[in-house]
Structure formats: C-alpha cells, structure tokens
C-alpha positions as CSV (number, residue, x, y, z in Angstrom):
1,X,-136.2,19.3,178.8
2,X,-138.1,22.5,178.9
3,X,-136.8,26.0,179.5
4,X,-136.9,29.2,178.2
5,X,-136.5,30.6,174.6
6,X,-133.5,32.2,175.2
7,X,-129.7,31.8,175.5
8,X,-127.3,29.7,173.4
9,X,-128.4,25.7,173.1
10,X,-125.1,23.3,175.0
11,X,-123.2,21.6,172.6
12,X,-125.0,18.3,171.9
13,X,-128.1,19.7,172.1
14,X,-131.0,20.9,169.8
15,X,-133.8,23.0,171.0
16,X,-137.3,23.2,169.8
17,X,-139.6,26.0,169.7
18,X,-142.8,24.9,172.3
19,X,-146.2,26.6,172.3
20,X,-146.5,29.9,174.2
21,X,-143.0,31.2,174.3
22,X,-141.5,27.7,175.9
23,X,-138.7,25.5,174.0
24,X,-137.3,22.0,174.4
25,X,-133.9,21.1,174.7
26,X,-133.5,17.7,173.4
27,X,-129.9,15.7,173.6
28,X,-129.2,14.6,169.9
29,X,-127.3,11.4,170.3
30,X,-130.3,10.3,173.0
31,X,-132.5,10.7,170.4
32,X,-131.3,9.0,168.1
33,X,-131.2,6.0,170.3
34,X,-134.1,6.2,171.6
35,X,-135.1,6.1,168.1
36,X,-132.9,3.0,166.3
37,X,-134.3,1.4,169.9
38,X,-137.9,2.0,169.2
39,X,-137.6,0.6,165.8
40,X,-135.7,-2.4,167.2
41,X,-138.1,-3.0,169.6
42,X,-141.0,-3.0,167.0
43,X,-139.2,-5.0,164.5
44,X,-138.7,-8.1,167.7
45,X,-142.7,-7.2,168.0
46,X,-143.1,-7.6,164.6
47,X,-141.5,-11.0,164.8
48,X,-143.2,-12.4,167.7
49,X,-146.5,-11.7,166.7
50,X,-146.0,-13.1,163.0
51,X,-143.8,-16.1,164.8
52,X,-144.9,-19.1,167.0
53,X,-146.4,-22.0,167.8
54,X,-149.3,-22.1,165.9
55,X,-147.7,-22.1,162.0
56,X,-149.0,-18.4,159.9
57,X,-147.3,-16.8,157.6
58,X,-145.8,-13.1,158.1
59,X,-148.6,-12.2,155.2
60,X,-151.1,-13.9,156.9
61,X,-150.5,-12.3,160.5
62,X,-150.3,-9.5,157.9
63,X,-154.2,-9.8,157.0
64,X,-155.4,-10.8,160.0
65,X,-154.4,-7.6,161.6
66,X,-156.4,-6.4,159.0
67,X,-159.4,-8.0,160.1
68,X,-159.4,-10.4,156.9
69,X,-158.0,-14.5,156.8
70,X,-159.7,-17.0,159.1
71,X,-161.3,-17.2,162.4
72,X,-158.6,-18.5,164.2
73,X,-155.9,-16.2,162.8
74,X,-157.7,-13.5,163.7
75,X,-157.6,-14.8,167.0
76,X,-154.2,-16.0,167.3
77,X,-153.2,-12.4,165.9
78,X,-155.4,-10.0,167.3
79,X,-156.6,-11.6,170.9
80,X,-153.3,-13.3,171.7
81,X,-150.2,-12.3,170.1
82,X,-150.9,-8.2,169.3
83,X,-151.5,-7.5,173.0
84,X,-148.7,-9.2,174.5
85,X,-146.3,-7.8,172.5
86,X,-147.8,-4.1,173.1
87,X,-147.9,-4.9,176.6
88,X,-144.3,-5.7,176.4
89,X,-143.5,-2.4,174.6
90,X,-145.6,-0.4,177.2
91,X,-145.2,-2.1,180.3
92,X,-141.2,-2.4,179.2
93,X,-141.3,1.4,178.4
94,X,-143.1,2.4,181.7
95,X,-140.3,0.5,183.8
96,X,-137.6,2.0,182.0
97,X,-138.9,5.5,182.8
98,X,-139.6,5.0,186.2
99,X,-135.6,3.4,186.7
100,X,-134.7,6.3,185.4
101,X,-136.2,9.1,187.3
102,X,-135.0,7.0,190.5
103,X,-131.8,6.2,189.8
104,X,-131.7,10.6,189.4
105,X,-133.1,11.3,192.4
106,X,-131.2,9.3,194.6
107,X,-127.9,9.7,192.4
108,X,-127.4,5.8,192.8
109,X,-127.0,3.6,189.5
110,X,-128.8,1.2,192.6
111,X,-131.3,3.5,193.3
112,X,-134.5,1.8,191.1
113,X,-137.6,1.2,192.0
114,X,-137.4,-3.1,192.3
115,X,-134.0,-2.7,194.4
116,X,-135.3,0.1,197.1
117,X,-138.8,-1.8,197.1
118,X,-141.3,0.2,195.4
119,X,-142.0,-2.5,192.7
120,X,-142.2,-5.2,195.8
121,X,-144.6,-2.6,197.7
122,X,-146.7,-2.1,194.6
123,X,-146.6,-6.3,194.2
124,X,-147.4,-6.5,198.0
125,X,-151.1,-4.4,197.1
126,X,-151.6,-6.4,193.9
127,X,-151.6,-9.8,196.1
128,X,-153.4,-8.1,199.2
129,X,-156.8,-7.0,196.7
130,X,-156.0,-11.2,194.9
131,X,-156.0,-12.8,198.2
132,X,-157.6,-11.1,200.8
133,X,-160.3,-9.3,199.3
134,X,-161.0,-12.1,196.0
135,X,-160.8,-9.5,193.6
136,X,-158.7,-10.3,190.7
137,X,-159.9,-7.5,188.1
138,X,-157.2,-4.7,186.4
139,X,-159.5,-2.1,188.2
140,X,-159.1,-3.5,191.3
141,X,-155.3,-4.4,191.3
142,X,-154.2,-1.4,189.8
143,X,-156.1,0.4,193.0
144,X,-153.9,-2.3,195.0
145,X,-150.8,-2.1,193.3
146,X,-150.6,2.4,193.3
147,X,-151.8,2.4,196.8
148,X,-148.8,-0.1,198.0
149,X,-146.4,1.8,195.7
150,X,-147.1,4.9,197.1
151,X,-147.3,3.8,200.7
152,X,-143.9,1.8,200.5
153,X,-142.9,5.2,198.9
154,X,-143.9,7.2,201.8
155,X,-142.2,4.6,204.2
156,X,-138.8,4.8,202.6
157,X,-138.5,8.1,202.5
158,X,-139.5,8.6,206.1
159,X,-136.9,6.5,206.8
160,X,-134.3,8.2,204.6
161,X,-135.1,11.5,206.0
162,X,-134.6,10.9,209.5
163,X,-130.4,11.2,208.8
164,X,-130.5,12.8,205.7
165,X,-132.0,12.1,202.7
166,X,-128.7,11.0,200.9
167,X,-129.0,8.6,197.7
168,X,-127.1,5.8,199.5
169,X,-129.6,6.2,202.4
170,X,-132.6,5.6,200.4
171,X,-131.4,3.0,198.7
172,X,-130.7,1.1,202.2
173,X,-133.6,1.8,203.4
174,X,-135.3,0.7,200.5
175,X,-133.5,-2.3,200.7
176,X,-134.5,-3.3,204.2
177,X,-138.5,-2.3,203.5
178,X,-138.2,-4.9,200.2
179,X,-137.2,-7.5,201.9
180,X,-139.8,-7.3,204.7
181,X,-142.0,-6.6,202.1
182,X,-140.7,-9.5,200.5
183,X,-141.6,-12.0,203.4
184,X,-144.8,-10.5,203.7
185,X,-145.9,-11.4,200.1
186,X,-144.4,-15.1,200.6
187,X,-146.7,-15.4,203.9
188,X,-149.7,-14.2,201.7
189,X,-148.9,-16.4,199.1
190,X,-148.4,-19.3,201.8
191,X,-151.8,-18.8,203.6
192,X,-154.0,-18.6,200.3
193,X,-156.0,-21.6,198.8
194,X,-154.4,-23.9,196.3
195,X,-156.1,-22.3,193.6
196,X,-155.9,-18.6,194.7
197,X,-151.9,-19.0,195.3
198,X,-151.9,-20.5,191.8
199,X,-152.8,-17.9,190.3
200,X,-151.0,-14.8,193.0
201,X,-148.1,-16.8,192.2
202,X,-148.5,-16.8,188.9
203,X,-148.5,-12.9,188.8
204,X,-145.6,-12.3,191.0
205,X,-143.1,-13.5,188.8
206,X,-144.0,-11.3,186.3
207,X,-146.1,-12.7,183.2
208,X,-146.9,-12.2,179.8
209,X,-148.8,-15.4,179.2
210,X,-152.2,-14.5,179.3
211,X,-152.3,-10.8,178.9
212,X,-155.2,-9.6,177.0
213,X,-156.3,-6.4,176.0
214,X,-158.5,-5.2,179.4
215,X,-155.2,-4.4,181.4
216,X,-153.6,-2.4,178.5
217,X,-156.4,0.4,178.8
218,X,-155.7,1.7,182.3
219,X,-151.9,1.1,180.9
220,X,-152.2,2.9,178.1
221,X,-154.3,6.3,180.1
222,X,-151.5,6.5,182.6
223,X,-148.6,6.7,180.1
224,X,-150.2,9.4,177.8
225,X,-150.1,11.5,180.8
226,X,-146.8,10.3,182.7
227,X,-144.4,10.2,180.0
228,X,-144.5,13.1,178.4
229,X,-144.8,14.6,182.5
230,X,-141.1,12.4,183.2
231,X,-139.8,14.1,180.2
232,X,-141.0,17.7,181.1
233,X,-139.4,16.5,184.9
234,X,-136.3,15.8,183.1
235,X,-135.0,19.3,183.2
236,X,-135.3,19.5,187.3
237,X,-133.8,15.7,187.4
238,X,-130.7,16.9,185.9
239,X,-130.2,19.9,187.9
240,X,-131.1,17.4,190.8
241,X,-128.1,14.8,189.6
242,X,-125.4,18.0,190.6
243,X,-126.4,18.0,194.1
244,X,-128.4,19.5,196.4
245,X,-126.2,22.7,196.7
246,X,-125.8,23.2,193.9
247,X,-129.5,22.2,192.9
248,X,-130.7,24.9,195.5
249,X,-128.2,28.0,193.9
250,X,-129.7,28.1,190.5
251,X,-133.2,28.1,192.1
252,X,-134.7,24.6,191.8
253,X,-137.0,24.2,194.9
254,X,-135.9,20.5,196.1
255,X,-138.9,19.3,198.0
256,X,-141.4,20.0,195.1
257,X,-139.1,18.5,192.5
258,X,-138.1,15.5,194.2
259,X,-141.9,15.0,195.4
260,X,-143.4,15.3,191.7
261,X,-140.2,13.0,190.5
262,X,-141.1,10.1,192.8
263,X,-145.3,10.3,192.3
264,X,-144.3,9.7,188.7
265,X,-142.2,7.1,189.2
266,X,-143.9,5.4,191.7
267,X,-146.9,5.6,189.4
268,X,-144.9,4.4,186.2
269,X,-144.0,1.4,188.3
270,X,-147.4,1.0,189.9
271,X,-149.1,0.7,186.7
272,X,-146.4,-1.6,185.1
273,X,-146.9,-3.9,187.7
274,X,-150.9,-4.4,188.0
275,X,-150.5,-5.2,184.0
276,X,-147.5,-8.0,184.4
277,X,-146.9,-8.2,187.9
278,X,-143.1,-7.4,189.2
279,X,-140.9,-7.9,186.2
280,X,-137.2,-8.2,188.1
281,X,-134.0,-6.4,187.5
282,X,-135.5,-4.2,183.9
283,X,-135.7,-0.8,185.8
284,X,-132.4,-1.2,186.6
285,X,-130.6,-2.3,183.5
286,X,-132.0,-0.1,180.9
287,X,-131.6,3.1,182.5
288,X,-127.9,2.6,182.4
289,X,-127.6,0.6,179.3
290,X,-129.6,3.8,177.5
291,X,-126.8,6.2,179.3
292,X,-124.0,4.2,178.2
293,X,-125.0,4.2,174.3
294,X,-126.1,8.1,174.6
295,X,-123.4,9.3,176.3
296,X,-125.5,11.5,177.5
297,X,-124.4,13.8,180.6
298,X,-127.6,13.5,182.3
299,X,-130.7,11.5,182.5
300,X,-132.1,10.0,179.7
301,X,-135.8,9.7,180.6
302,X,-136.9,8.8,176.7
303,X,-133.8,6.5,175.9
304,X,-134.4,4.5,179.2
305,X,-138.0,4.1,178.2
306,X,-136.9,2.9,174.6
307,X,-134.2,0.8,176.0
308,X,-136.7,-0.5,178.7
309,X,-139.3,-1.7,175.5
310,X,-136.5,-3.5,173.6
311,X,-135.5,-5.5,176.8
312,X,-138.6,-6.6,177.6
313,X,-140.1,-7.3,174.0
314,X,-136.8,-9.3,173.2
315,X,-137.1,-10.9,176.9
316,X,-140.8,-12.2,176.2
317,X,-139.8,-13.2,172.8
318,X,-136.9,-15.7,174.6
319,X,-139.6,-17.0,177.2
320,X,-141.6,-17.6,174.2
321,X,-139.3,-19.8,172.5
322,X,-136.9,-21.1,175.3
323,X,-138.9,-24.3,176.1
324,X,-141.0,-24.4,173.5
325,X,-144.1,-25.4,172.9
326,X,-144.2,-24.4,176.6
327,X,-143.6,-20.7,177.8
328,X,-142.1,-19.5,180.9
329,X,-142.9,-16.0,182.9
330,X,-140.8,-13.0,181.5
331,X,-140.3,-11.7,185.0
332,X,-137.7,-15.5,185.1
333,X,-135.6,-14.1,182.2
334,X,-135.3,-10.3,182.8
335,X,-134.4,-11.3,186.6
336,X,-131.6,-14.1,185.1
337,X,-130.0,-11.5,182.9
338,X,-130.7,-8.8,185.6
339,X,-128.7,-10.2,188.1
340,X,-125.9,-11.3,185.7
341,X,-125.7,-7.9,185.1
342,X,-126.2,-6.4,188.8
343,X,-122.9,-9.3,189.1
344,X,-121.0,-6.9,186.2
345,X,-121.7,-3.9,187.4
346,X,-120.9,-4.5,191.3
347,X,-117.7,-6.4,190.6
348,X,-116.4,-5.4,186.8
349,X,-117.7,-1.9,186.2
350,X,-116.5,-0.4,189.8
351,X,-116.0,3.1,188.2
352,X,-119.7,2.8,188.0
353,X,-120.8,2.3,191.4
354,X,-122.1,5.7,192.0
355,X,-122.7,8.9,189.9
C-alpha cells in the first residue's frame, strides 16, 4: 500500500522506497504467498500445457514453444494449450482481485462480486449483445459484459443506500438483483434459437474449452492498468475494513474511495467474464483462503489474485482430465468446490461469518 516516506514501518511489514518521494508498504508473509502461489500456479500451467490428450513429451511441448518440432505440436502447444492455461492464470487472477476489494468494502467475507450479482449482471450483458444483437465477438461482449457490471453495480448500491449503506445491506441487496438477474438470463437463454442458446449456454457456465488468444488481448490491457490500481487502492481498503468512523477520523474521504474501489472491481470482474463467461464461487474462495495463509490483518489484494490463478489453473486442469478424453466447463468445478466451501464456512467456520 502506498503512503508517505516517513514514520516507523508496522511490525510485519517492509516498506519500499517509490519514485518521487512515495514508498510502499508491503505485508511480508503476503508476499511470500502470493509468491510460492504464483509459482504453484505456473508449475500446474506448466503441466497442463505439456500434459493431455494428444501424447507430447514435456521436451517436445518444450520446443514447440519454441517455434521448432512439428506442425501439429506447434498447434497443440501454442494455439490450444498455451492460451488456456494463461487465460486461467489471468482470468483466475482478475477474479481473485476483484473478491477481494468487495469483500473490503462491504466488510462481508459474503460480500463478492458472483454472490451480490455483479458477475450475473456482467453475464446478463454478455448474453444480451450473443442473443439479441448476434454479435458474438470479444469486442463486442466485453462492451456487453462492463456495461451490465456497472449498471447492476449502480442498482445495488442504490438500493443499499436508501437505509444505509451497511455491508450486510449490500450484500442483500445484491442478493435479490442476482437472482432476478438470474431469471432474466434463463428467459434469454429460453427464447434464443437452438443454435444461438448452444452456444450462450455454453458461455454461462464458465468455459475454458475453446479459448484462443483474441479474448486474452483486451484481458491482458485491462489488468496492466487495474492491478497495480487495486494494489495502490489497497491502502484506502484497509482503512475502509475499520469502519466508517473511524475511516472518516484519519481523513479518508468515503465516497471517493468506495467509488474508485467498486469501478475496479466491477471492471476486474467485467473483463474476467467476457474472456470465460461467469466462473462460480472463485471470487469468493480465494480472497479468504489468501487471508487465512497470510495472516494478514487486512486485505490481501495480491495474495487473492495469486490464490485466485492457482484455483482456477488447478480447476481447468481437473475439468481437463475428469472425464477424459471429454472436457467439462471449469465454471462446473469451481462452483462444486465453491459451494462445498460456501457449506464450511456458513455452518463450520461461524467465527468467520463477518469481519
């Protein structure tokens, strides 16, 4: 988190000089797992783009990366395996991030973006540019997907303001907007041709199957300039996560900091979506799975992203191999082990229920 050059660093932390008189404090044990994560979450890449159906060896995947070995290595390699598993690391990263900074704002372990219906709302203008206006390309559903992110966005909070913009309250109201949103995106679904709902359908439970490198551009733009934003917004989120009080004392101005926090959460989870479609459950999980190994007292922006890009390259690598030869979406197995955990957490871990 940013701040000033001065003063003593808290215990647990490191700080590191920044350009033009600015430092960063950085929580130690965070980042060193966010680091043994990354590399984790590389080596299952490793694996799954060396591993498979078709039979290479790691030293063949090896040179095909390296533009040498045959034709169809190259492709199997390059076109097919190499972008799915960086759209896993990426698209993981993005919705670890964006759980995060929600589950800070509204001071609710709850509080992420697929529970209070941001990710359904961003899903809900993904399907509305498929099915009602034909268009199908990752220009025009990542258009879809921020606009409905950020209008569902708008809704909930409108809603959450009227008595009080409390953590619980935005969760509820979140709550009630996804599942409207929810039976919206079945009717669409319902009144589409055969072959349009195929393939609407086939994006809303969240897919890896035929990810190429097209979607991973606009992917890839957005996080070089959102990430290292969420981790610069880490230092307000904090403050935020002792309460509104208190938040307001040392001088934080509320409305500007919550306001940037949810644009760049809404647009982490925007983008993440018109790459995979809604991948269930993952912005929940990791954000609280990276807090529990860092022991870290307050949000842990870059260990949820980490964590978030292990889950989901390990996640693709099971639907890869579950039902072999034949692969399932990845959005089915993050939302199984999701909601095994959303079952721990509710009824085994009640000392975690809220913040």
């Amino acid at each position: 988190m940013t701040g000033p050059g001065r003063g003593s660093v808290p215990r647990g932390y490191a700080r590191f000089r920044m350009p033009v008189g600015s430092s960063l404090l950085v929580h130690r044990r965070s980042a060193v797992v966010a680091t043994v994560l990354l590399l984790f979450a590389a080596t299952l890449a490793i694996v799954e783009i060396s591993t498979g159906t078709y039979d290479i060896t790691p030293s063949g995947a090896f040179r095909a990366l390296l533009g040498e070995g045959s034709d169809v290595d190259r492709f199997i390699v390059v076109d097919q395996r190499l972008p799915r598993a960086a759209a896993a690391l990426l698209v993981g990263a993005a919705l670890g991030a964006s759980g995060a900074i929600f589950q800070s704002v509204s001071r609710n372990p709850l509080g992420s973006p697929d529970i209070i219906g941001f990710t359904t709302g961003a899903a809900t203008g993904g399907l509305a540019v498929i099915l009602l206006l034909g268009a199908s390309t990752a220009t025009t559903i990542l258009v879809g997907t921020l606009v409905g992110g950020f209008a569902t966005a708008a809704v909930v909070i409108a809603l959450a303001v009227r008595r009080g913009a409390t953590g619980d309250r935005l969760v509820l109201s979140g709550i009630a907007v996804a599942a409207m949103l929810a039976a919206t995106n079945d009717y669409l679904v319902s009144r589409a041709d055969i072959q349009d709902a195929e393939v609407a359908q086939a994006w809303q439970y969240g897919s890896l199957n035929a990810i190429s490198w097209a979607p991973l551009l606009p992917l890839a733009v957005v996080l070089v300039f959102a990430m290292p934003a969420a981790l610069v917004a880490s230092r307000s989120l904090r403050i935020l996560e002792l309460g509104d009080d208190t938040a307001a004392a040392v001088g934080l101005r509320l409305v500007r900091a919550r306001t940037v926090a949810l644009a760049l959460g809404v647009c982490l989870a925007a983008i993440a979506v018109a790459t995979t479609g809604p991948i269930g459950f993952l912005a929940l999980a990791a954000p609280q799975l990276a807090r529990r190994v860092a022991r870290s007292p307050g949000v842990t922006v870059l260990a949820s992203a980490a964590m978030g890009a292990a889950i989901l390259v390990g996640a693709d690598l099971l639907a890869q191999r579950l039902l072999s030869p034949f692969q399932i979406p990845v959005g089915l197995v993050t939302a199984a082990v999701g909601g095994a955990y959303l079952v721990w957490m509710l009824a085994l871990a009640p000392a975690h229920r809220s913040r």
